[in-house]
N, C-alpha and C positions, 0 to 999 in steps of 0.2 A: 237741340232743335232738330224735327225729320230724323230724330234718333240718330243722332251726335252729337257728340257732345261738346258744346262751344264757348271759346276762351272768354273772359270776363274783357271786357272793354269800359273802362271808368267815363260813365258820363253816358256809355250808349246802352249798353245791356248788362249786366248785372244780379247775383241774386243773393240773398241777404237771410242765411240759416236764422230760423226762430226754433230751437226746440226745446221744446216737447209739439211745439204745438204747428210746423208747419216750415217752410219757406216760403217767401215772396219773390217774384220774379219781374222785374224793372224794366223795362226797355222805356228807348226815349230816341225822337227823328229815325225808327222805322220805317225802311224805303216797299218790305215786302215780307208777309204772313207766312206762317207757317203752324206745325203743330208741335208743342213742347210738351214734353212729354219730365215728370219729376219720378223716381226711380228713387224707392228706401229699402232698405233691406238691417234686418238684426237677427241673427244666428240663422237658423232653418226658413224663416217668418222671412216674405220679402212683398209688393204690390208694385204697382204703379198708378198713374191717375195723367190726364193727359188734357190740355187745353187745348184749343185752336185759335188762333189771332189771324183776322182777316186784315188787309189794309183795303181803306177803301179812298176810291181816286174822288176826291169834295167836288167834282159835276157830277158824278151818280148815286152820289148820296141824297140828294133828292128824289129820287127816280127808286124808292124803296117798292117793292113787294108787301102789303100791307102785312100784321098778324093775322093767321086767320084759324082758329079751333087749335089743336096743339102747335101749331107753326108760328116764329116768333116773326117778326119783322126782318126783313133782310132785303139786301142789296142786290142789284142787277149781277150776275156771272158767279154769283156762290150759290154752295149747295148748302142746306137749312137741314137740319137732323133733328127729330125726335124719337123720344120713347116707342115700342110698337103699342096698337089698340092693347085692352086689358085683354087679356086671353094668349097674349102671344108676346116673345120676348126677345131681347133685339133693337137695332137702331133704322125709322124710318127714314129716308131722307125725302129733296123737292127742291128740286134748280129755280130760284128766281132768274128770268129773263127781262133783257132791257129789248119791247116792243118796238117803241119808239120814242123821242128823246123823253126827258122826264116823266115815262111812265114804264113800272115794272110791272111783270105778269108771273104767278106761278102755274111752275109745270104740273103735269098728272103726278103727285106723290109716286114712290116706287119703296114699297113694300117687302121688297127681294129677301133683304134680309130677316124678316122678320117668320118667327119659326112658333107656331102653335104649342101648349102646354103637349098639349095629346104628341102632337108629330115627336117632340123631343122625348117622352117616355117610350114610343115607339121604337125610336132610334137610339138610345140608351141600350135599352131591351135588346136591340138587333148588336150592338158591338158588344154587349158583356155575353154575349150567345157565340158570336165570333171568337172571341177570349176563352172560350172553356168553361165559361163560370155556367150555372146552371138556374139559375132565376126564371128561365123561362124556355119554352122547346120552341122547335124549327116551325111546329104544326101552328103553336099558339100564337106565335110572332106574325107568322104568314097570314091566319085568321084576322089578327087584329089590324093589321093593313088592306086586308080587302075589305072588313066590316068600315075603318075607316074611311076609305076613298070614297066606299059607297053613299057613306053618307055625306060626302062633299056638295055642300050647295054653290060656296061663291068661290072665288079664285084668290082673292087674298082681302085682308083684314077690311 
């Protein structure tokens, strides 16, 4: 949990190997959320894959932030993450806030993270140029970032 790894407690937290096909992971009278993160590795081959568990205090769970377009339903004081638009790739987030009592408001999305097909083949292009490799020159890379900016209408997705 928050990337540590934490002892098994019977009855409160717990996780329970299935393989081939996975782990389960248990908790039970959770006082406070975190992100768990499960970690496999076999010979060279290894991933990870990572949840987040929020706890939520039962007077503001009424007081939810509705769904709205890719944004799921969420609670006053968390942050809500999706996918970025199609064209760009990356995680959006969006603070639900508790306005006032049982009623939540979301914030302006923030899009920070979220990095355009183009900008990323740019920026590939610009480090393997740095590297020595020769995929592309100083002159072409330069061109394709001013051709791009130029063509920039909005500011993010």
């Amino acid at each position: 949990r928050n990337k540590a790894l934490f002892p098994m407690v019977p009855g409160k937290q717990f996780w329970e190997d299935l393989y081939p096909d996975g782990s389960i992971l248990k908790l039970h009278d959770i006082q406070k959320g975190g992100v768990f993160t499960c970690q496999a590795s076999e010979g060279v081959w290894g991933g990870e894959a990572s949840a987040r568990v929020d706890v939520l205090d039962s007077v503001l769970a009424g007081s939810r932030c509705p769904g709205e377009g890719p944004w799921s339903p969420s609670s006053p004081g968390l942050q809500a993450s999706t996918h970025c638009p199609r064209g760009y790739h990356g995680t959006a987030t969006r603070m639900c806030l508790l306005i006032e009592p049982g009623k939540g408001r979301w914030q302006v999305p923030d899009y920070s993270n979220c990095l355009s097909h183009h900008t990323a083949l740019i920026t590939n292009n610009f480090i393997r140029l740095t590297l020595g490799f020769e995929g592309t020159t100083v002159r072409d890379t330069v061109f394709e970032i001013a051709s791009w900016l130029g063509g920039r209408t909005r500011g993010h997705p």
